[in-house]
C-alpha positions as CSV (number, residue, x, y, z in Angstrom):
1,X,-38.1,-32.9,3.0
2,X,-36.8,-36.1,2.2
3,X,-37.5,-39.9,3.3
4,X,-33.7,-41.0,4.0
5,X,-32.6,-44.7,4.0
6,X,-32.2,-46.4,7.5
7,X,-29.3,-48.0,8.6
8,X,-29.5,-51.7,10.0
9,X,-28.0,-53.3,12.3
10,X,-24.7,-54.8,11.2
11,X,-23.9,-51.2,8.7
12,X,-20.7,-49.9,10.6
13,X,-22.3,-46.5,11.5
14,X,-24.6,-47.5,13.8
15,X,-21.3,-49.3,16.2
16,X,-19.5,-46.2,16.6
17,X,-19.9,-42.7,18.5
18,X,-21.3,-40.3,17.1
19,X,-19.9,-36.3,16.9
20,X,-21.0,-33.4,18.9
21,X,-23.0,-31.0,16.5
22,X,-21.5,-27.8,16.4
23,X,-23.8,-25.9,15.2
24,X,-27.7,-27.0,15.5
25,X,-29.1,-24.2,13.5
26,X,-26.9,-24.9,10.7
27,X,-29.5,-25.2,7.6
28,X,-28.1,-28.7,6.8
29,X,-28.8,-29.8,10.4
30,X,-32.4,-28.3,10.4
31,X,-32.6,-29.7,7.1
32,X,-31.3,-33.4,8.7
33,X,-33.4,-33.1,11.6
34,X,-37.2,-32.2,9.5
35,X,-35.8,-35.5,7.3
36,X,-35.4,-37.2,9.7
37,X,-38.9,-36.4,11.1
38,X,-40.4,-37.2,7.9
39,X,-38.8,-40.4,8.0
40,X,-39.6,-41.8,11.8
41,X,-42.8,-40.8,11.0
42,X,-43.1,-42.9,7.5
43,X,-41.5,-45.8,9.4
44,X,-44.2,-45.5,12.0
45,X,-41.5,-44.9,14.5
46,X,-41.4,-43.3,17.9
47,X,-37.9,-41.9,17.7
48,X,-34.6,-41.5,15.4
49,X,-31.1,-41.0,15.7
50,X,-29.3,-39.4,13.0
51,X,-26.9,-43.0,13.5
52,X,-29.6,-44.9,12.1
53,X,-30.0,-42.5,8.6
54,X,-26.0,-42.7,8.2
55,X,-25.3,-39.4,9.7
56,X,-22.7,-40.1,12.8
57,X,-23.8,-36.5,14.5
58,X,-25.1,-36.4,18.1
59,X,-29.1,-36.0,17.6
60,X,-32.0,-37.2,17.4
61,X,-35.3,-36.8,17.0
62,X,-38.8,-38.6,19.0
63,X,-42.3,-38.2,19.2
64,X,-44.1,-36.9,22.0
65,X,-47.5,-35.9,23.4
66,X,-47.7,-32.4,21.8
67,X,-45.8,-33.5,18.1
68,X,-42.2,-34.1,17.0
69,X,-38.4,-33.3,19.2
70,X,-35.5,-32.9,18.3
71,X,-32.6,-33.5,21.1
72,X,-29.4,-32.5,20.0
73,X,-26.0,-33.3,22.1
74,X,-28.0,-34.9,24.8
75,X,-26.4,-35.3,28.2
76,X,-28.6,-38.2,30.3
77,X,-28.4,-38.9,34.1
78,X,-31.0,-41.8,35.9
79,X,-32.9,-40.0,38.6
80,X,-33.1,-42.9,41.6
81,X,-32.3,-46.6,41.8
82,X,-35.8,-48.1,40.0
83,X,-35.6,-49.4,36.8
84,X,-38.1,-51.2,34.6
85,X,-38.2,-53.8,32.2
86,X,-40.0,-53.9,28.8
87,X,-40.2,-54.4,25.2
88,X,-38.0,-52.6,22.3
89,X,-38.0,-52.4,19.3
90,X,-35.8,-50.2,16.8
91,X,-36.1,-49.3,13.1
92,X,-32.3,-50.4,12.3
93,X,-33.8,-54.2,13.7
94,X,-36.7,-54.4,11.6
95,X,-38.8,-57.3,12.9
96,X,-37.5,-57.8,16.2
97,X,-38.4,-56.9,19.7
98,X,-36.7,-57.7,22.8
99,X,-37.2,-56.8,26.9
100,X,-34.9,-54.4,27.8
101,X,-34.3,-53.3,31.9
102,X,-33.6,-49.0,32.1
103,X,-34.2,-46.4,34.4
104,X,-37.6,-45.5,34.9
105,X,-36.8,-41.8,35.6
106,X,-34.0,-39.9,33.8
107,X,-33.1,-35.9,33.5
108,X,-31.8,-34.7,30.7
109,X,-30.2,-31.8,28.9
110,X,-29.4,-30.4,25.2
111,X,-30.5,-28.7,22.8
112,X,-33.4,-27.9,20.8
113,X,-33.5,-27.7,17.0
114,X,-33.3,-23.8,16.9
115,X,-30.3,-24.4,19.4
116,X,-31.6,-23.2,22.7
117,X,-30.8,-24.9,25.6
118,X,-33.7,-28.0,26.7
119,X,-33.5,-29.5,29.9
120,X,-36.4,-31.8,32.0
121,X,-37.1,-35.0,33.8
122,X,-38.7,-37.8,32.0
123,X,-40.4,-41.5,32.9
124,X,-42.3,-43.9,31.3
125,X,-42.0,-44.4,27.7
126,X,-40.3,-41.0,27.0
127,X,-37.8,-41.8,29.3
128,X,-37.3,-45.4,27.3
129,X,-37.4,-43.6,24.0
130,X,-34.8,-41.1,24.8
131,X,-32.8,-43.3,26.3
132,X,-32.8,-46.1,23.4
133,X,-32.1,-42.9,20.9
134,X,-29.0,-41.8,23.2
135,X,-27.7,-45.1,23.1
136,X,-27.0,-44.8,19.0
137,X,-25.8,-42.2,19.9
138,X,-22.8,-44.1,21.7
139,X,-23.0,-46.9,19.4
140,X,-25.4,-49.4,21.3
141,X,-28.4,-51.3,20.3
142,X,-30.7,-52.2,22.5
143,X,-29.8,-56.1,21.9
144,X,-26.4,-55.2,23.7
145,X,-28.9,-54.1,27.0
146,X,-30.2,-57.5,27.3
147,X,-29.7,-59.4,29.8
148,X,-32.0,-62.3,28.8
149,X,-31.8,-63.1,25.2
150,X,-34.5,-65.9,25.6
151,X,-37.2,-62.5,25.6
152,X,-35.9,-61.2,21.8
153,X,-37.5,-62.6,19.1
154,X,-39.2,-61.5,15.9
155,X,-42.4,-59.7,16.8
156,X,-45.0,-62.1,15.4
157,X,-43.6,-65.3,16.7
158,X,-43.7,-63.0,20.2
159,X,-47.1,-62.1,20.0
160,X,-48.2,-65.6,18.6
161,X,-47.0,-67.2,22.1
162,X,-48.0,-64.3,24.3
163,X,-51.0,-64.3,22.5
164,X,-51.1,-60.0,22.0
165,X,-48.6,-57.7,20.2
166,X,-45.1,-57.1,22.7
167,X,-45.2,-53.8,23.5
């Protein structure tokens, strides 16, 4: 495995749409998708799309309860009308957080890394996190969701005047 270089915002890659993967069991995509593993988890990141380590393919990869996903051609849908605000941050904006309003409850479908087909409901942070990493995948950063740029800033000067870390 491999720590692979992150894109940030501004590279080109990271603007456009990604590609459908055609094959996920390919051993260059399980290959990209345990790098890119190794890599969210050196960058003390929560999620990864292969956008953000210069590989324009539709997948991505995010931490959960029981260890390390892998989501590949992801197909999102919001489940209801509430949606929540709250503090993002990404690893191609290094420094930076901002408040960002999204569904609270999604379904989704895909596939896995060994290329069965995935499926489920999320909320909460999962929810957020797959939803921020399917958003690469179209070619949006989260500072395109905002609809009040006066809450994005870098993270220290955040947490200096809410006194505590953004979350």
């Amino acid at each position: 495995m491999a720590i692979l270089k992150i894109a940030r915002m501004g590279h080109p890659v990271l603007l456009r749409e990604a590609e459908p993967v055609d094959d996920p069991t390919h051993p260059e995509i399980r290959r990209l998708i345990a790098d890119m593993a190794e890599t969210m988890q050196d960058a003390s990141g929560i999620g990864l799309a292969a956008p953000q380590v210069h590989v324009p393919l539709r997948l991505f990869v995010f931490r959960e309860a029981n260890g390390v996903s892998a989501l590949v051609n992801p197909e999102l849908e919001p489940l209801g009308e509430e949606a929540e605000g709250a503090w993002e941050g990404c690893l191609s904006i290094p420094g930076l957080r901002g408040s960002v309003t999204r569904p609270k409850r999604i379904r989704f479908r895909g596939l896995d890394a060994e290329g069965n087909p995935v499926a489920g409901e999320a909320e909460g942070l999962t929810a957020r996190v797959i939803q921020h990493e399917t958003d690469h995948l179209d070619g949006i950063l989260y500072p395109m969701r905002m609809q009040d740029l006066s809450l994005f800033g870098f993270t220290e000067e955040l947490a200096r005047a809410a006194g505590s870390a953004p979350r």
